[in-house]
Phi, psi and omega in degrees: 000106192260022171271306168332304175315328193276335159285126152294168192294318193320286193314321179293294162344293172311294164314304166328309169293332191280330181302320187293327183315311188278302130036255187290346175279348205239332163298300194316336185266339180267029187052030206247104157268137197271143163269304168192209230215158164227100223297296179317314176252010158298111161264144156251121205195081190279142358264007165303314171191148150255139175236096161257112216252100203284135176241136183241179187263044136286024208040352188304158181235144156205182169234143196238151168230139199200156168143239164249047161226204175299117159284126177195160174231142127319134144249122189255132197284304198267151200300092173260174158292169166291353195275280187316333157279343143311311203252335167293318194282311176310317215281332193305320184280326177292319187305273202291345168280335181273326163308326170271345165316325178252063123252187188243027166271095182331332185262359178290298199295347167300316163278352169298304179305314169297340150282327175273000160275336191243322108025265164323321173310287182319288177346295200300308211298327194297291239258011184260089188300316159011271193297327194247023193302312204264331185301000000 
């Protein structure tokens, strides 16, 4: 990935905060208050997406997902990997583009489509033994 090479550690930082930043701005709009963050089980694969596993102060865990896709979050009832929360967010999406596919609003099915496109994405990243060498 050569845009990552191409950031600085500063410029990788810098991205990270802006994603948790964003984040926690986007639970804070669904009425979701952050407690902290839970470092160890968050992936990143800057500038492309962050996956973060979140703590709110009711104790709900959730997972936020930001980055060059769509932000949107999970509540998973049981403990997954970040991989596998990868592959919760495609079907989620995939789910909700088909729904948005029958409407007759030009900008629903525009946006059906960039899910089913960042959907697919997600799939790959999930299915990339690679990539989860150390997770």
């Amino acid at each position: 990935m050569t845009d990552k090479q191409e950031m600085t550690a500063e410029q990788q930082q810098a991205w990270l905060r802006e994603q948790y930043q964003k984040s926690t701005k986007y639970l804070a709009s669904k009425g979701l208050v952050t407690e902290s963050v839970a470092d160890t089980e968050s992936r990143y694969l800057i500038p492309l997406m962050a996956v973060w596993k979140i703590n709110l102060l009711d104790k709900t865990k959730v997972w936020v997902i930001s980055g060059d896709l769509p932000t949107d979050h999970l509540v998973l009832e049981q403990d997954e990997p970040a991989r596998n929360v990868l592959r919760h967010f495609s079907f989620k999406w995939q789910v909700q583009a088909d729904s948005l596919l029958q409407s007759s609003d030009p900008e629903q099915v525009k946006y059906a489509k960039l899910l089913i496109s960042k959907a697919e994405g997600l799939y790959q990243l999930y299915d990339k033994d690679e990539l989860w060498q150390q997770a």
